[in-house]
C-alpha positions as CSV (number, residue, x, y, z in Angstrom):
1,X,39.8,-20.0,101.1
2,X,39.9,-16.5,101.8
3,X,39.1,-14.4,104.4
4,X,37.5,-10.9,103.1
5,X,37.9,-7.8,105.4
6,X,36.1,-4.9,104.8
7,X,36.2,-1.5,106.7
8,X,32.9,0.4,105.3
9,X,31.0,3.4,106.0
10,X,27.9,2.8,108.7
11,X,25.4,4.2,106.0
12,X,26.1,1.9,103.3
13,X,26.3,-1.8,105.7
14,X,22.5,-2.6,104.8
15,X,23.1,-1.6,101.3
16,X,26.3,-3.8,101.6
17,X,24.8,-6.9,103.5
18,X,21.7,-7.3,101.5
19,X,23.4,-7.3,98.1
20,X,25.8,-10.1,99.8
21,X,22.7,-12.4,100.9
22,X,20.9,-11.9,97.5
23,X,24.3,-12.9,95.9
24,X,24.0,-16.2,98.1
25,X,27.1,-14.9,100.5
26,X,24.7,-14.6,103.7
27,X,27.2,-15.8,106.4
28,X,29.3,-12.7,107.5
29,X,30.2,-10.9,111.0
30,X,29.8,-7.3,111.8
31,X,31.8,-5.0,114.2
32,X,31.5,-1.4,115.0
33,X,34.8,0.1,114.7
34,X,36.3,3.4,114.9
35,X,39.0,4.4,112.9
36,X,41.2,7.0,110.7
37,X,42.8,7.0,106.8
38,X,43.8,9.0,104.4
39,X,41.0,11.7,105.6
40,X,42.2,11.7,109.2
41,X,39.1,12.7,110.7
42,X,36.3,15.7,110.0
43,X,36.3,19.4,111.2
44,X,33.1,20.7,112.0
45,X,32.4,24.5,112.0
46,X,29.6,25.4,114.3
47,X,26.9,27.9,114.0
48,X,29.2,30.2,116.3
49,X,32.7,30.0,114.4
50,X,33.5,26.9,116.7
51,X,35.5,23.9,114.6
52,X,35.8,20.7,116.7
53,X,38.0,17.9,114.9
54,X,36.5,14.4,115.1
55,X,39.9,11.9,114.4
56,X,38.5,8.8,114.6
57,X,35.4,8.4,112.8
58,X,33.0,5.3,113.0
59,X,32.8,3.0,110.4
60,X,31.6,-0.7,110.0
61,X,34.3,-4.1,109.5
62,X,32.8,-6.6,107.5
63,X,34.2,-10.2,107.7
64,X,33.5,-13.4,105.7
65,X,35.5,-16.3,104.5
66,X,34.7,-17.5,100.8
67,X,35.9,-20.1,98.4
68,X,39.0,-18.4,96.3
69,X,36.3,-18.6,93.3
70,X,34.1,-16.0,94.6
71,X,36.8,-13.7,96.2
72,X,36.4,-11.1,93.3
73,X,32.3,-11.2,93.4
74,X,32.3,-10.7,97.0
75,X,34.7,-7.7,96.6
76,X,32.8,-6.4,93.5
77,X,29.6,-6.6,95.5
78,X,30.8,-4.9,98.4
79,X,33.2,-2.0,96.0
80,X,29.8,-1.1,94.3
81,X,27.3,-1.1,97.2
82,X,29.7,1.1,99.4
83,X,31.5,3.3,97.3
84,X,30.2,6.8,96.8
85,X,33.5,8.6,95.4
86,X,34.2,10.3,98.6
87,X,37.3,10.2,100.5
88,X,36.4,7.6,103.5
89,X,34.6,4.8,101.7
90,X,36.6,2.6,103.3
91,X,39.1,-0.6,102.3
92,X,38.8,-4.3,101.7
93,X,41.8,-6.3,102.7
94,X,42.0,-10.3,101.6
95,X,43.7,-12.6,103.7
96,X,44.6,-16.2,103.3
97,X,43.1,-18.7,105.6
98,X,44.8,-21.9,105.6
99,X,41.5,-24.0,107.4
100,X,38.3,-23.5,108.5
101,X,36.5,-26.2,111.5
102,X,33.0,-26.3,111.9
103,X,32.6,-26.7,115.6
104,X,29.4,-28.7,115.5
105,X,30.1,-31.4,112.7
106,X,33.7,-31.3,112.4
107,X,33.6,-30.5,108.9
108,X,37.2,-29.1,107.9
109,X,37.7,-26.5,104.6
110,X,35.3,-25.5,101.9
111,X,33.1,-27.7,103.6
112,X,33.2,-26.1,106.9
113,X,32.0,-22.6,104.7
C-alpha cells in the first residue's frame, strides 16, 4: 500500500477530486495548507506602484492510501487534472505504508482500503 500525497493548487481540487471518484478512488482527505517552492511566493504591483510580496501561498494537500497497483493511475489522474504548466502546480510525494486498521471491523491491509 501506498500512501499518495499531493500538494495542489486550490482551483484545480474539484477538477482533481472528481476525476479520482469517477476513476473509482473516492476515499481521500483534504487540508488547507499554506506553503512555498520553487516560486517562493507572488509580488503584486498595485494600481499605485505598491508591490506587496505574498510568501506563502495557499494551496490544497490531497491524501489517499491505494493498493501499489493503482499508485501510477492515481498519480496520472491527479498530474493531468492539476497541472497547468505554471510554476506552483504543486507536488505528489508517495510514501510507503506498512498497514492500514479499519477501526470499525478490524479489517487489517488492502482490506482495510
Amino acid at each position: 500500500m501506498t500512501k499518495v500525497e499531493a500538494i495542489i493548487r486550490p482551483e484545480r481540487f474539484e477538477q482533481v477530486k472528481e476525476a479520482l471518484a469517477q476513476a473509482g478512488f473516492a476515499g481521500l482527505n483534504v487540508v488547507s495548507v499554506t506553503g512555498r517552492g520553487v516560486q517562493k511566493g507572488v509580488t503584486y504591483v498595485g494600481r499605485t506602484g505598491e508591490r506587496t510580496t505574498v510568501e506563502m501561498l495557499p494551496k490544497v494537500k490531497l491524501e489517499l492510501v491505494v493498493r501499489d497497483g493503482d499508485v501510477q493511475k492515481v498519480v496520472d489522474i491527479i498530474v493531468s487534472n492539476s497541472r497547468t504548466g505554471n510554476i506552483g502546480d504543486g507536488k505528489i510525494f508517495l510514501i510507503t505504508v506498512a498497514d492500514a486498521i479499519r477501526v470499525r471491523t478490524g479489517e487489517r491491509g488492502e482490506q482495510a482500503l
